[in-house]
Structures are given as C-alpha cells and as structure tokens.
C-alpha positions in Angstrom: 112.3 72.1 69.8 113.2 73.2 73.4 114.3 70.3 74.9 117.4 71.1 72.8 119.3 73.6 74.9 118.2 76.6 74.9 118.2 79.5 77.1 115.3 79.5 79.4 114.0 82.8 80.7 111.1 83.3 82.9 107.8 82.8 81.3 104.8 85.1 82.4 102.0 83.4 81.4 99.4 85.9 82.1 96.8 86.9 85.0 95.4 84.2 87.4 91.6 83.7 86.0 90.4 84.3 89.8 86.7 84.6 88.4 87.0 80.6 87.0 88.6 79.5 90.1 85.7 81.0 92.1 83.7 79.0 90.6 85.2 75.8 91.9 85.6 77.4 95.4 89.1 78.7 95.8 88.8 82.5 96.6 92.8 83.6 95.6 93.6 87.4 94.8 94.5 88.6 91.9 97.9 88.2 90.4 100.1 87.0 87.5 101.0 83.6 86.9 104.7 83.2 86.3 106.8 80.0 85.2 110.3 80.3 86.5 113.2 79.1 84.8 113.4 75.5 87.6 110.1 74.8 87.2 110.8 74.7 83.1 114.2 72.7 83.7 112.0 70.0 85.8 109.5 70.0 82.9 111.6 69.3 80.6 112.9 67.0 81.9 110.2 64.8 83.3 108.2 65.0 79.8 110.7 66.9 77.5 108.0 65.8 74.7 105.3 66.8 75.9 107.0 70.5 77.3 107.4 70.9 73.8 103.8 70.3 73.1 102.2 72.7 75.5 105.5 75.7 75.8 103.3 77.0 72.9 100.0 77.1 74.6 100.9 78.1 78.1 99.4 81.3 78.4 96.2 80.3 77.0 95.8 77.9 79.3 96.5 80.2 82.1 94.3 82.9 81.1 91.4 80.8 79.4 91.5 77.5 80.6 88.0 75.4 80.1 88.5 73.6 83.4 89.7 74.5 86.6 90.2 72.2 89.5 92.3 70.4 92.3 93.8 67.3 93.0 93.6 65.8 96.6 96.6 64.9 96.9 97.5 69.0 96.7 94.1 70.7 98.2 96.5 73.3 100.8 99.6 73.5 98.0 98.4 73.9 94.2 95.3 73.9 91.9 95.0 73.1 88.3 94.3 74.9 84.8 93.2 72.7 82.2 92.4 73.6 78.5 91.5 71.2 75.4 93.1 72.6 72.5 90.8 72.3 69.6 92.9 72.6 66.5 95.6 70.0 67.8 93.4 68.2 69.9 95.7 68.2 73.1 94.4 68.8 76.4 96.9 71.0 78.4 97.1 71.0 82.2 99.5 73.6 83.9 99.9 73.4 87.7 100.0 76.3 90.1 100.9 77.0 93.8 98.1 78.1 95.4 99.8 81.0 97.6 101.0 83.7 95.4 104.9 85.4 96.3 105.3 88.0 98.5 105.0 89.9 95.3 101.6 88.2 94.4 102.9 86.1 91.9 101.4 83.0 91.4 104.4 80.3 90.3 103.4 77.3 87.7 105.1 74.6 88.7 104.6 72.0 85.9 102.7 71.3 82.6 101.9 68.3 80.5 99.6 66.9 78.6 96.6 65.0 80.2 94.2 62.6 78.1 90.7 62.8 77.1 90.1 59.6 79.6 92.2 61.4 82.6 90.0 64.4 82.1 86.6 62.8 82.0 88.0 60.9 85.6 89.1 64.2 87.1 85.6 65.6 86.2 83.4 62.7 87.2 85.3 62.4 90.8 84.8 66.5 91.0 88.4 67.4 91.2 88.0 69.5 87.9 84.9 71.4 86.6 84.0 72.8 83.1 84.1 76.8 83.2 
C-alpha cells in the first residue's frame, strides 16, 4: 500500500499525448509528463485511498487516456487526462500543468479517481471529450 511510508521517487509517466489534446484544442509541444515526489506527498495525502488506486495506472492514463479536457476554473494553468479502467472499473483522472519546464517537462500535479456521474457532467458541459 503506498500510503504506508515509503520512499517516493519521481514518477515518469510517459510522453504528453499532444495528438489527443489537439483534438480538444490545446496545441502544447511535445514532452514527458513527470510526477514529482510533492506532487505525490499532496496526493497522498488528500486521497491516500484512492493514490493507492490509480499509482498503478498512471502511465496509462498519461499516454492513453480515453478523455482529454479542461476545467474552467484552470483554462491558463492545467488540463486533464482521464481514462476508464475496464477491468477494475475505475475512472482515473491525472492533472497536468499546462506549461512544460524549462526542460519541457510537463509536471502532474494530482490524481484521483473521478465517478462515472462526474465524467458524464464534465463531458455534457464540454470540459472533457472522448478521444
């Protein structure tokens, strides 16, 4: 379980899919997506549960995710990657900044589980589309 402690290491969690986020409008450059070891600790934290749930899924979500999208209330700061994961049935949003490092790495700030429900909302008001 990692919200024993454990030590936390930087996760890369694999190259921005620029190509799906075109496809909601957001024209970003290539680059990997990293999770640093703070962004982890606040994870943890807030929804030490549900860190647990996703930590194994993180990378596909980054690389494949079946939605792609953006809140509001973060249109010039972050976007979202969304993926339903069939064979445990959890849907898996991981949060990104939208301007990449001075090394072009794009930092994931947070991940949690999101329900069927919030999913279907976030779709319906436009802030996330199926890719």
């Amino acid at each position: 379980m990692l919200s024993q402690p454990v030590k936390l290491q930087p996760l890369f969690l694999g190259e921005l899919p620029t190509i799906q986020l075109k496809q909601f409008g957001l024209m970003l450059p290539d680059g990997q997506v990293l999770m640093s070891i703070p962004a982890q600790k606040h994870a943890i934290k807030s929804h030490p549960a549900e860190f647990d749930l996703c930590h194994p899924y993180l990378s596909e979500v980054v690389e494949t995710p079946s939605l792609v999208g953006q809140s509001p209330h973060h249109v010039n700061s972050g976007f979202e990657l969304v993926k339903e994961i069939d064979d445990q049935g959890l849907i898996i949003l991981v949060a990104v900044c939208i301007k990449p490092t001075s090394s072009g790495i794009y930092m994931a700030t947070s991940t949690y589980p999101i329900s069927g429900v919030t999913m279907n909302n976030r779709v319906k008001k436009g802030h996330l589309i199926f890719v």
